[in-house]
PAROTI-192246 format. One line per 10 residues: their letters; for each residue x, y, z of C-alpha. Coordinates in Angstrom, 3 decimals, padded with zeros to 6 digits. Last residue first. Example, Ala and Ser with C-alpha at 12.3 -4.5 7.8 and 13.67 -1.06 7.14 Angstrom:
<recs>
SA	013.670/-001.060/007.140  012.300/-004.500/007.800
</recs>
This chain:
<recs>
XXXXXXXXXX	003.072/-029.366/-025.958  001.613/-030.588/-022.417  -000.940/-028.530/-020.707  000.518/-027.260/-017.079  001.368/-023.840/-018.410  -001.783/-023.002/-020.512  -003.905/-024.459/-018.476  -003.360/-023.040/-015.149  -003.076/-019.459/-017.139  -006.698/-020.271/-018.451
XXXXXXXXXX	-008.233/-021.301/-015.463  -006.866/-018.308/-013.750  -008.654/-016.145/-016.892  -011.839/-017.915/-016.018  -011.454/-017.286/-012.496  -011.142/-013.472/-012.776  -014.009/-012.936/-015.640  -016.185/-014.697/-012.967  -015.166/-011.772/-010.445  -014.857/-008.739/-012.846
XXXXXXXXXX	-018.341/-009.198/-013.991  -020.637/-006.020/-013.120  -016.941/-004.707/-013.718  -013.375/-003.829/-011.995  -010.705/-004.899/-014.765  -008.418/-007.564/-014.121  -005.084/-007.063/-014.599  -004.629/-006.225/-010.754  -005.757/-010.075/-010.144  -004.499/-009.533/-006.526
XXXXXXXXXX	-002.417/-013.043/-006.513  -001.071/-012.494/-010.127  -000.180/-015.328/-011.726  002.618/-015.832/-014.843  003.735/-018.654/-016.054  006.844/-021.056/-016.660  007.421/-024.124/-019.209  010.392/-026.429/-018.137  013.038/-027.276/-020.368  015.496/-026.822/-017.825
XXXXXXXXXX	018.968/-024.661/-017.935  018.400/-022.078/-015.894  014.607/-023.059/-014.400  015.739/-022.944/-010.347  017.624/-019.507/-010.922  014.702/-017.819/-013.076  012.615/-018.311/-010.488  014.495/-016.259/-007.700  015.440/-013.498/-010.872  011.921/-013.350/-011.836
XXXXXXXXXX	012.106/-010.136/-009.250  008.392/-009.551/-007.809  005.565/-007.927/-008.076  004.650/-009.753/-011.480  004.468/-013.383/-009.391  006.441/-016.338/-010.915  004.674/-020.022/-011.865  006.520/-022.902/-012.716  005.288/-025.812/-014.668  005.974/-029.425/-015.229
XXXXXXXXXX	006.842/-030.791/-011.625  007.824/-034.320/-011.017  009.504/-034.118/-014.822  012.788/-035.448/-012.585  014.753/-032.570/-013.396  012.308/-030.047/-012.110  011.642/-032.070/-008.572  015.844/-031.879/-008.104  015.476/-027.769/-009.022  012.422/-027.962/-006.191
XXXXXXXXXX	015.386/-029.759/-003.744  018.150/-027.378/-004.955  016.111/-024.373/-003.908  015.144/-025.775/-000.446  018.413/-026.475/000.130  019.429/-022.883/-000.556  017.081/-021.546/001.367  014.119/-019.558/000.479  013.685/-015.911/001.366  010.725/-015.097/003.492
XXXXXXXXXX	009.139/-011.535/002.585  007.370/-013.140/000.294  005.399/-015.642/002.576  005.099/-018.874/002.262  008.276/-019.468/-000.215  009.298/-020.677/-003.317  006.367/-022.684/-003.027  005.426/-026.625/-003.501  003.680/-030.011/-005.592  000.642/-028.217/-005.981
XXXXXXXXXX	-001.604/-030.620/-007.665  -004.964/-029.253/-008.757  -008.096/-030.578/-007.039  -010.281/-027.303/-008.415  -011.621/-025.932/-005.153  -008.100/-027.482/-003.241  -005.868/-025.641/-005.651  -007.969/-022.328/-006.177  -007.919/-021.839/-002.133  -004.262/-022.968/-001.576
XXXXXXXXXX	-002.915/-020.422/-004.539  -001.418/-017.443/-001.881  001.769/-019.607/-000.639  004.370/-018.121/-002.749  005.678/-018.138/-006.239  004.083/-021.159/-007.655  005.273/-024.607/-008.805  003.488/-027.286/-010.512  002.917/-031.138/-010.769  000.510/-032.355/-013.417
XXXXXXXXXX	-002.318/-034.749/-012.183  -005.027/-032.806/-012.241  -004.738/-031.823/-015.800  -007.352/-033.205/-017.466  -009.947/-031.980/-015.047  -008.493/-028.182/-015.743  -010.492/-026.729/-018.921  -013.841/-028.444/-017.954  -013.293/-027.658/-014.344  -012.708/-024.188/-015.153
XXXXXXXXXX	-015.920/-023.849/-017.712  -017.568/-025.303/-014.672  -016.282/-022.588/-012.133  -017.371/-019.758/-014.502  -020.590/-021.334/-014.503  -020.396/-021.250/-010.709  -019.663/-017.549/-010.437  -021.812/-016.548/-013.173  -024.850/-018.494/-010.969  -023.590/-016.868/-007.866
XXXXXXXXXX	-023.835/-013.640/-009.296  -026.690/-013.469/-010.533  -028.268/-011.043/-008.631  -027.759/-010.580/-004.739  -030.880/-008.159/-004.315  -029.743/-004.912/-002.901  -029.914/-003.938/001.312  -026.695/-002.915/001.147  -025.511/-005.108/004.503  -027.752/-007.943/002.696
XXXXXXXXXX	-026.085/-007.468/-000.932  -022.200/-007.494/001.373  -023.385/-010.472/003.173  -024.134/-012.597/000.011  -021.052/-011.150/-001.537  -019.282/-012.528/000.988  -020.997/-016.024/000.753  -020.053/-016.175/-003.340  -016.845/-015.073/-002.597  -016.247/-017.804/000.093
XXXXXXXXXX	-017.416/-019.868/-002.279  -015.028/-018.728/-005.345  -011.760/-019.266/-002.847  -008.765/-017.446/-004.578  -010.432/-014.567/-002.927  -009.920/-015.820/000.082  -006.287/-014.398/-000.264  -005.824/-015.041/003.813  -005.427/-018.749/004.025  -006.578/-021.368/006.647
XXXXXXXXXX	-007.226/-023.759/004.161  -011.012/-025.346/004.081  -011.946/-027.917/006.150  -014.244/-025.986/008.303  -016.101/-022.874/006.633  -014.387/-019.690/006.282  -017.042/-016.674/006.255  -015.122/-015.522/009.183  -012.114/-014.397/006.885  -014.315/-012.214/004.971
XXXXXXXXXX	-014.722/-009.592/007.512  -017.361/-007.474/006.035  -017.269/-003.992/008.439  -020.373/-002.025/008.642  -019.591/001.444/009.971  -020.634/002.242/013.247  -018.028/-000.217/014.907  -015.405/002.824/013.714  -012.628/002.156/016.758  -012.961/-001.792/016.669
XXXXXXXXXX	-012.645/-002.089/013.072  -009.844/000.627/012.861  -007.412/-001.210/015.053  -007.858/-004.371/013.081  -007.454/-002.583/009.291  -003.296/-002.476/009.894  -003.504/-005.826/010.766  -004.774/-007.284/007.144  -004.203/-011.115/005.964  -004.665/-011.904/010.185
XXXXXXXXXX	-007.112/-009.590/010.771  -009.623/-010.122/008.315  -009.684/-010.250/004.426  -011.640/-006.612/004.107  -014.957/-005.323/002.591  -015.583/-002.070/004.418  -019.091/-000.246/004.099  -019.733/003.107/004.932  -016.747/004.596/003.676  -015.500/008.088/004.635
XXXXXXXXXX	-013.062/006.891/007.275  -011.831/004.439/005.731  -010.942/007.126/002.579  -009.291/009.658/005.186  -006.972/006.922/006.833  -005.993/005.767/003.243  -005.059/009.644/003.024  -002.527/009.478/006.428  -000.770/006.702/004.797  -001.295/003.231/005.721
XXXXXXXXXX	001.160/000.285/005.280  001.786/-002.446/002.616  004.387/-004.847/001.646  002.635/-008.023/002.073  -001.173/-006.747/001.757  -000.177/-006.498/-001.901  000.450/-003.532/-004.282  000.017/-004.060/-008.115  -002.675/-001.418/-007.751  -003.100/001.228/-004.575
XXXXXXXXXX	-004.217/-000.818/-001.588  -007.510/000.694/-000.389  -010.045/000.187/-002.885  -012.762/002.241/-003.922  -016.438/001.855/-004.711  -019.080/003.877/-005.182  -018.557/005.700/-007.976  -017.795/002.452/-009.964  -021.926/001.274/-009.414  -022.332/-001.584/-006.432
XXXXXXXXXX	-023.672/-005.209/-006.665  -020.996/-007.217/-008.924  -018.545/-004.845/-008.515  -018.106/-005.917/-004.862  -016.798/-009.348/-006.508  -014.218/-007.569/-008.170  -013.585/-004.964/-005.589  -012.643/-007.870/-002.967  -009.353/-008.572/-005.707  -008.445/-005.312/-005.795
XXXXXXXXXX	-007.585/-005.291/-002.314  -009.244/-003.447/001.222  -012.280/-002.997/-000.723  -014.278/000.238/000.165  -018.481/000.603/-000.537  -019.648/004.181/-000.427  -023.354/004.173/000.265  -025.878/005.848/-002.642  -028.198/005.527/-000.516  -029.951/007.621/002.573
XXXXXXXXXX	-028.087/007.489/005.597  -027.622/005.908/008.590  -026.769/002.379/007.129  -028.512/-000.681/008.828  -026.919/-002.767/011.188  -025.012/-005.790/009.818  -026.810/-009.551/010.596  -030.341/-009.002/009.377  -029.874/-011.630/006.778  -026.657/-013.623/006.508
XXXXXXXXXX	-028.533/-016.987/007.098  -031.353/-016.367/005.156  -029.644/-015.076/001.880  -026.960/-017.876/002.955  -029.703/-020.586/001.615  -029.696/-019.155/-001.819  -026.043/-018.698/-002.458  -025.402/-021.803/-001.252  -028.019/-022.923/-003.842  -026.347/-020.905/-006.686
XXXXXX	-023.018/-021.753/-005.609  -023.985/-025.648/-006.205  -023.792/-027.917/-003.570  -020.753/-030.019/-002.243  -019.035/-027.874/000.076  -022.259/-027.345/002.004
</recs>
């Protein structure tokens, strides 16, 4: 289905999702928890601020985070969870399988085949688009529009981006794979997969060799983390650098904090890989 339009994926998961989480046991409003900011964005799209929370406190990532006794409290007094699966999120695993009352939304198996096998699917606007599918069934609400601002957003994107296909970049880590293949961007390399991986120092001098050679034209750093790793490569280069933020913790949580997310992503891609 890679090919279609949102809107018509959007339209033939409403069949395929249907029926598939067990109804709530209570009367609505239900209490809808994100794991990351990023979920809330889309879950926004279907459920009122008062009924949503998110688990990892802002600016935080699934990287560097571990419950506290009160995140334990808040799972345990949502009905729905919205999470990015066991792999992105452990520390959510063990409380799938001991609350199976509650409806759990594990993104991660809404990956189809040929896609990357990478946990910020939020980077990924069909798998959005499918998630909150099965989050409007699990609620029992109409969908809405969303898939249509999702894929306008996307066009606007494509509009902004086409022309730059070809221009090599940077980013911080590994969290971008999603966004690069959905918008055929060239990714020439990382600092690092993960960021609790440290790079070499041949790997360092080989992206600093890539910069000399106008191979790459922008580098991208990450606000949780020191610019001092980036800022070691550029010294010196006339290379122009960016800023993205893989939980989109600038964005704000609204009916359209989703589509409001891509189109500023398009717009930081732009900006940095446009030539002066």
């Amino acid at each position: 289905m890679k090919n279609l339009p949102l809107l018509l994926i959007s339209l033939l998961l409403s069949l395929s999702l249907s029926g598939q989480a067990a109804p709530i046991s209570h009367e609505p409003p239900y209490k809808v928890l994100a794991s990351v900011h990023p979920l809330a964005l889309m879950a926004a799209s279907l459920v009122e601020a008062e009924q949503l929370s998110v688990l990892l406190p802002p600016g935080m990532t699934p990287h560097d985070f571990s419950l506290r006794p009160s995140d334990i409290d808040v799972i345990q007094s949502a009905d729905v969870i919205i999470w990015a699966g066991a792999d992105a999120e452990p520390y959510l695993s063990g409380f799938a399988r001991r609350w199976p009352d509650k409806i759990w939304i594990d993104v991660a198996k809404l990956r189809e085949e040929g896609q990357p096998n990478d946990g910020h699917w939020w980077f990924s606007p069909a798998m959005m688009v499918r998630a909150q599918q099965q989050l409007a069934g699990a609620l029992e609400l109409p969908a809405g529009n969303f898939a249509a601002d999702v894929d306008a957003a996307l066009q606007r994107a494509e509009q902004l981006l086409a022309p730059l296909r070809s221009r090599g970049f940077f980013v911080f880590h590994r969290a971008y794979d999603h966004w690069v293949q959905a918008m055929q961007l060239n990714q020439v390399g990382a600092f690092t997969l993960s960021p609790e991986q440290k790079p070499g120092m041949k790997t360092l001098q080989r992206m600093r060799d890539q910069l000399t050679s106008g191979e790459v034209v922008c580098v991208f750093s990450e606000p949780e983390f020191s610019p001092a790793l980036v800022q070691s490569v550029v010294r010196g280069l006339d290379v122009k650098q960016g800023e993205l933020d893989p939980v989109a913790s600038h964005i704000s949580v609204t009916k359209s904090g989703y589509p409001d997310f891509i189109q500023d992503l398009a717009q930081r891609f732009a900006t940095c890989l446009s030539p002066d």
